[in-house]
TIDOMI-28999 format. One record per residue (C-alpha): residue in three letters; x, y, z. Coordinates in steps of 0.25 Angstrom, whole numbers, padded with zeros to 4 digits, always signed. Example, Ala and Ser with C-alpha at 12.3 -4.5 7.8 and 13.67 -1.06 7.14 Angstrom:
REM residues 2
ALA+0049-0018+0031 SER+0055-0004+0029 
END
This chain:
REM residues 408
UNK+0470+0184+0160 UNK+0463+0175+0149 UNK+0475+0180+0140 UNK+0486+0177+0149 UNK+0482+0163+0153 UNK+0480+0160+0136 UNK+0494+0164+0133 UNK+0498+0156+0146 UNK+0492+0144+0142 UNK+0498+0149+0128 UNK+0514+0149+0133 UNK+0510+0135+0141 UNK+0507+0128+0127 UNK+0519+0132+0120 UNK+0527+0128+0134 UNK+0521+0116+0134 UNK+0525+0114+0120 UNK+0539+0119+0120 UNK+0541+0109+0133 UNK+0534+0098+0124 UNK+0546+0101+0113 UNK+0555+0101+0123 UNK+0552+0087+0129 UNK+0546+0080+0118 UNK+0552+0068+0110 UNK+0553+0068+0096 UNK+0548+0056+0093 UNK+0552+0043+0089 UNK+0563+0042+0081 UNK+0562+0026+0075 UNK+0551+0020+0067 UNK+0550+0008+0077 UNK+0550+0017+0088 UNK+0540+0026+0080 UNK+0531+0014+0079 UNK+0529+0010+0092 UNK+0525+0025+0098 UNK+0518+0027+0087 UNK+0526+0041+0083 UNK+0534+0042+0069 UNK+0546+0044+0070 UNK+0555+0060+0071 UNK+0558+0058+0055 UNK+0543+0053+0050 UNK+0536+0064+0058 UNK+0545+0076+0052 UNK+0542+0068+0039 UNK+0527+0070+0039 UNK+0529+0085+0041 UNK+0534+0084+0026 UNK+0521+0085+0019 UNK+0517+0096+0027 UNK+0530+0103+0021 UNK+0529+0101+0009 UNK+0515+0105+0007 UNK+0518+0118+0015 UNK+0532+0122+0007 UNK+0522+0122-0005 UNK+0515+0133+0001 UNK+0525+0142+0006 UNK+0522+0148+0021 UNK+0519+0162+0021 UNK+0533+0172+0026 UNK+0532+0182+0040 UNK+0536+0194+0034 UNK+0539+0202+0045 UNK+0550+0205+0056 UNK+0540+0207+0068 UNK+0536+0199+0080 UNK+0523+0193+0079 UNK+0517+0190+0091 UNK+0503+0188+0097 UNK+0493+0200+0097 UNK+0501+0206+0084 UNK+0489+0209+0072 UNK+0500+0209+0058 UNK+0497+0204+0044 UNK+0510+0195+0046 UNK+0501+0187+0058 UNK+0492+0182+0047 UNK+0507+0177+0039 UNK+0510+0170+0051 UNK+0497+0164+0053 UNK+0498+0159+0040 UNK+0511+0154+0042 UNK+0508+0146+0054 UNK+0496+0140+0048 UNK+0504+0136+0035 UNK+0514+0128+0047 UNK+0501+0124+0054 UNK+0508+0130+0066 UNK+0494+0139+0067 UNK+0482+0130+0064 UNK+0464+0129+0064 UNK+0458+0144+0064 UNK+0470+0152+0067 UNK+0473+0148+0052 UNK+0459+0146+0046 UNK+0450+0157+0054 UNK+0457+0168+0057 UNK+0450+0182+0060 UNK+0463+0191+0060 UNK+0476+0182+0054 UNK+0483+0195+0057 UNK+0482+0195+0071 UNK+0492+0186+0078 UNK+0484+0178+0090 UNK+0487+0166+0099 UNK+0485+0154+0088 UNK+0495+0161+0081 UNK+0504+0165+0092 UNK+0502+0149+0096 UNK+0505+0145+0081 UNK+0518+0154+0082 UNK+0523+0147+0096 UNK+0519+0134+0089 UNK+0527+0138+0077 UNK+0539+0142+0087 UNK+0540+0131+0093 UNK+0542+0121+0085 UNK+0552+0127+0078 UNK+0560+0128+0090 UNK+0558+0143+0093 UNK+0554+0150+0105 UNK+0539+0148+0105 UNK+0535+0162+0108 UNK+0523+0166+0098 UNK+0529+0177+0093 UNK+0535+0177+0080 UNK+0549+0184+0079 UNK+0560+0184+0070 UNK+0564+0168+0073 UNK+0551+0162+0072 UNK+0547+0172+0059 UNK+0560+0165+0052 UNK+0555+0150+0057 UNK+0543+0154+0052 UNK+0547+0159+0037 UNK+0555+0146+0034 UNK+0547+0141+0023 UNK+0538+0127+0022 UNK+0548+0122+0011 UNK+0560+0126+0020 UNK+0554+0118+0032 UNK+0550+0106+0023 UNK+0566+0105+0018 UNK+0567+0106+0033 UNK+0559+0094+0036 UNK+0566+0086+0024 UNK+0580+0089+0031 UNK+0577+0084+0045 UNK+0569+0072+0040 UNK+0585+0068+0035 UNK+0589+0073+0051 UNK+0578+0065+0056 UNK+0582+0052+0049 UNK+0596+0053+0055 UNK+0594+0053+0068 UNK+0584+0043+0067 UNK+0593+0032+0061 UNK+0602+0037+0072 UNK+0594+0037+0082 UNK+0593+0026+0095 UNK+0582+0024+0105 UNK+0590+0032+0115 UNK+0599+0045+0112 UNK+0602+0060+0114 UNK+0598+0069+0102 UNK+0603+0083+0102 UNK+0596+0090+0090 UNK+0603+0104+0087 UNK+0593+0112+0082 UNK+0582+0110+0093 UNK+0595+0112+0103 UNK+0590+0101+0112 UNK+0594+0086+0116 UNK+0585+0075+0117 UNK+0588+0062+0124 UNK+0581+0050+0115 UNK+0576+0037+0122 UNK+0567+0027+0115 UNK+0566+0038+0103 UNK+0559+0049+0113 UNK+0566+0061+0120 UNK+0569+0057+0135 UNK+0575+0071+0137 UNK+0575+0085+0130 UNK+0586+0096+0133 UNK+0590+0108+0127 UNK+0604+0110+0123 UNK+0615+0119+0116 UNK+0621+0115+0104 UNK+0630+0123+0094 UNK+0629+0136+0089 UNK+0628+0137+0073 UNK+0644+0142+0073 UNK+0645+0128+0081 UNK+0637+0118+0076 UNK+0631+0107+0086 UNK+0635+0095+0075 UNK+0625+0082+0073 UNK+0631+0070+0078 UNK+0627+0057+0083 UNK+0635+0050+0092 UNK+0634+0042+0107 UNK+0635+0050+0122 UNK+0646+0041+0127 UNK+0652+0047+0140 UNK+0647+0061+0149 UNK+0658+0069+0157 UNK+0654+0076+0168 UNK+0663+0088+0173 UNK+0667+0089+0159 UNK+0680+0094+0154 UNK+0678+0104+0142 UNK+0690+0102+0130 UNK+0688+0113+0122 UNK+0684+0109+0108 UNK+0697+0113+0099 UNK+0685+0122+0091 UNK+0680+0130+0103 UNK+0695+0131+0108 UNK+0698+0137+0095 UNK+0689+0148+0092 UNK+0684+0149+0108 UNK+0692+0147+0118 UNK+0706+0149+0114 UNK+0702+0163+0109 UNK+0697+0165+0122 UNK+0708+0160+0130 UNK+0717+0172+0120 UNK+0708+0183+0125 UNK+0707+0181+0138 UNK+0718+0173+0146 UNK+0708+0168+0157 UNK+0699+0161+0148 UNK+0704+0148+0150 UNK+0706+0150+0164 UNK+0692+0156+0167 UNK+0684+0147+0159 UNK+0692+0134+0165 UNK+0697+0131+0153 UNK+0711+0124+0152 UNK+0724+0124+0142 UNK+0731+0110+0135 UNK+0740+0105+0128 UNK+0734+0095+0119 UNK+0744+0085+0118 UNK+0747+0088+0135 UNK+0730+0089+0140 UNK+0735+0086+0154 UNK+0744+0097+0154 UNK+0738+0112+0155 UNK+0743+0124+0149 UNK+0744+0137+0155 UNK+0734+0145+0147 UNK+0741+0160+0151 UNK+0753+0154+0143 UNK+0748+0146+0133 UNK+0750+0152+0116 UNK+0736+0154+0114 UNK+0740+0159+0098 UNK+0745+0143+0099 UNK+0732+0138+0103 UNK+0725+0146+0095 UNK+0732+0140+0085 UNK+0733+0125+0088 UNK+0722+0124+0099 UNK+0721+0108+0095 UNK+0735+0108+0103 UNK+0728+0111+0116 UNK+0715+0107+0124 UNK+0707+0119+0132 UNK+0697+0112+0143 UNK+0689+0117+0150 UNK+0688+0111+0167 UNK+0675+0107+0172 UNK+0666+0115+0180 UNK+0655+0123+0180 UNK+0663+0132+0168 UNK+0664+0120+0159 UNK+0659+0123+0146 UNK+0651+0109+0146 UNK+0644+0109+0160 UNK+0645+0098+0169 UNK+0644+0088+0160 UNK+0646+0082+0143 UNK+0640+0071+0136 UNK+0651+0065+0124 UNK+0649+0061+0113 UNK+0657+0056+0101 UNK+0656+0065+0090 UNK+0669+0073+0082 UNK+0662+0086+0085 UNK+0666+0086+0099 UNK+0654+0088+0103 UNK+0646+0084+0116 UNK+0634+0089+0126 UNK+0636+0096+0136 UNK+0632+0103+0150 UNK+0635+0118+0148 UNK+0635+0129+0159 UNK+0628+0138+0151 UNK+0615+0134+0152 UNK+0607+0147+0150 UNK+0610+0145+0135 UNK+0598+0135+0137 UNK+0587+0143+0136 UNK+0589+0149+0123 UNK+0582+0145+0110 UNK+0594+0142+0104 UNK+0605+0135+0110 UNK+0616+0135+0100 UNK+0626+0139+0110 UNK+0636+0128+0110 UNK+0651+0124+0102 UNK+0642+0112+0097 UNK+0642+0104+0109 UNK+0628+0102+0116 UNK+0626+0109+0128 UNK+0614+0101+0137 UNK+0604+0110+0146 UNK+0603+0098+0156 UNK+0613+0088+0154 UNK+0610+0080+0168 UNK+0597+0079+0165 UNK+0600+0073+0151 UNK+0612+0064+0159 UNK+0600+0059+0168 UNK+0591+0055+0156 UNK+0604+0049+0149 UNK+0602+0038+0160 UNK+0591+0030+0153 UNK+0603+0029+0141 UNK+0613+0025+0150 UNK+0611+0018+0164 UNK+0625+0018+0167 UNK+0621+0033+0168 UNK+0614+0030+0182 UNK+0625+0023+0187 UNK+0635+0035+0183 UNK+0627+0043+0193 UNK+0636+0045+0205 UNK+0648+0048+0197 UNK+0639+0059+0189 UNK+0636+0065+0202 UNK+0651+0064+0208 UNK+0656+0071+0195 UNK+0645+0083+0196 UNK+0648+0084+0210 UNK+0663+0083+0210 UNK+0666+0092+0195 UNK+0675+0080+0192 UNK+0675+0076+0177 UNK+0668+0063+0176 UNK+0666+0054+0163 UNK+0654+0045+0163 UNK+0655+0035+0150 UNK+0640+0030+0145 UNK+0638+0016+0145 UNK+0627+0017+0134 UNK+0632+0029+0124 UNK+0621+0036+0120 UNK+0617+0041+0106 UNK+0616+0055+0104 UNK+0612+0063+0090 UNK+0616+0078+0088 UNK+0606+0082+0077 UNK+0600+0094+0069 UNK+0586+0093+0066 UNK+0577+0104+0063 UNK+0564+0098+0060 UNK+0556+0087+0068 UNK+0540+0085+0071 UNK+0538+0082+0087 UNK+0527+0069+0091 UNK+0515+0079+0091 UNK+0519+0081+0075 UNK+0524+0096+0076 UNK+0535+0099+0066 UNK+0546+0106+0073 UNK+0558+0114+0066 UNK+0571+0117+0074 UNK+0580+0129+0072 UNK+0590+0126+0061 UNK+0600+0131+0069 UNK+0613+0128+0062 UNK+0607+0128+0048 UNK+0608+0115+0044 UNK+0595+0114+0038 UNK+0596+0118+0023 UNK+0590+0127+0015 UNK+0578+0124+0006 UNK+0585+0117-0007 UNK+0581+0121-0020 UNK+0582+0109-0026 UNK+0580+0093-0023 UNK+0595+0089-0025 UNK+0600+0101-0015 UNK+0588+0094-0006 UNK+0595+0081-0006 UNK+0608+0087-0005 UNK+0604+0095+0008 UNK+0599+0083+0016 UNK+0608+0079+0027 UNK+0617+0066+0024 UNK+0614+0054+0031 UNK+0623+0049+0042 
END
């Protein structure tokens, strides 16, 4: 019974952990804000990591040879690697590195060290290593230095981009966060693209919201998506409420039975697929627009079991919000003309009509891809390179220089 309640108060922990990840604000982002709350800024916090680093890609970390799962209870020679490793990463600490009576036998420090090590790179903190967190694991001190040395560049963008008040999607940790006064106001999971459609970093301004939305198919998705779809099975269109014009006559429908789809194919810039509102509508019950040359946007989405996986690289490119009332709501304290917007929001949820709301203030929103960042306890975190943007260790100094992103 004594064991049960451990590892219960064991899985609270790393709950209460992964909830303070979920909620928690990054940080400051300005050095006057940084001065006031007494908490450095995102970019100076990654940049004390750098000494650690550099000491650390000097001695490399030791390599987990092996394709088993390791897991608690397990006694294996490559236990004592894996100690080694996270006491190198000082994701293991005290006597579980210094005294140890059996370094083969893998207990709860290190199962705890593992679920440490898991979650802040982003992965499912279980305690168990497996293949994925064996390969986080593997990647090299010098590797993860370069790392740092990229995203202090990121970090550095965003910052001289960056307002009191705005919305931050950052790709890698599949997540938005709305920013007031430099601190997170609200966290939420979203989807963003998958590698073969890229989520691209833009800055921009949320300037209007549509509820009900119409869905224009963008001319890459009709091309290799739909329009091969609609060839294969002739009540595509009609079965997923999807509508046929003419582009140069978008009030005048086409029937879609008689249409020459080996004309479409071939000039699908000549015609416009939309998609009717509704609970089918590929963007939910409401979008957030912004201007950008992407034709991207965020989104509502009817599909909203694709949450709870890991990763969340389902999308076209758009973003895809978990909860996008919630973050409407919280959009309030950006713009009060919000409030008074209120009735006609709830008129157009309940009556399904298309209605446009234009923002007063416009807000700033920031599509970014960071993969390394240190939270306001000090804790180094590494996000997934998920598109692989991040580059690979150079060989030289000039390929270094050469790698680093260009200023915007």
């Amino acid at each position: 019974m004594q064991k049960d309640n451990t590892m219960f108060q064991r899985q609270a922990k790393r709950f209460s952990a992964s909830v303070g990840l979920a909620l928690l604000s990054l940080g400051t982002f300005n050095s006057v804000q940084a001065h006031t709350s007494g908490t450095l800024p995102a970019d100076l916090r990654l940049e004390k990591k750098l000494a650690f680093y550099q000491q650390a890609a000097q001695h490399p970390w030791p390599r987990l040879q092996t394709h088993e799962l390791l897991a608690l209870g397990m006694h294996d020679p490559m236990v004592a690697v894996l100690r080694q490793r996270l006491c190198a990463s000082e994701d293991l600490t005290g006597s579980a590195c210094t005294n140890v009576t059996d370094p083969n036998a893998f207990d709860e420090p290190v199962e705890d060290a593992v679920a440490f090590f898991q979650e802040r790179h982003g992965l499912n903190d279980d305690g168990i290593v497996g293949a994925t967190t064996r390969q986080a694991l593997n990647v090299s001190a010098a590797q993860r230095l370069h790392q740092i040395e990229f995203n202090l560049q990121r970090w550095s963008r965003l910052i001289a981009l960056a307002n009191p008040a705005y919305i931050w999607i950052n790709v890698p940790d599949h997540r938005l966060r709305l920013v007031k006064d430099h601190h997170a106001i609200l966290t939420a999971r979203v989807i963003v693209g998958r590698p073969s459609r890229q989520t691209p970093e833009i800055n921009s301004k949320v300037t209007r919201i549509i509820l009900n939305p119409y869905w224009t198919v963008p001319p890459g998705i009709a091309r290799r998506d739909v329009i091969p779809k609609a060839m294969r099975d002739a009540n595509y269109l009609r079965r997923n409420h999807i509508r046929l014009f003419a582009a140069n006559q978008p009030n005048k429908e086409l029937d879609s039975h008689a249409v020459d789809w080996i004309a479409v194919k071939k000039n699908p810039s000549r015609y416009i697929l939309r998609q009717d509102p509704g609970p089918h509508n590929s963007l939910g019950q409401i979008k957030f627009e912004f201007a950008n040359p992407h034709l991207i946007y965020l989104h509502d989405t009817p599909s909203k079991t694709l949450f709870d996986a890991e990763r969340r690289l389902f999308s076209s490119g758009c973003v895809r919000l978990e909860e996008p009332f919630e973050f409407l709501e919280a959009l309030e304290a950006f713009d009060p003309s919000l409030q008074q917007a209120a009735p006609r929001i709830e008129a157009a949820l309940e009556s399904g009509r298309t209605t446009v709301i234009n923002l007063k203030t416009p807000i700033p929103i920031h599509l970014t891809y960071i993969t390394a960042w240190v939270d306001k306890d000090d804790v180094l975190h590494f996000w997934d390179d998920v598109y692989g943007r991040d580059p690979e260790l150079p060989t030289n100094k000039e390929q270094l220089a050469n790698d680093l992103p260009e200023p915007i």
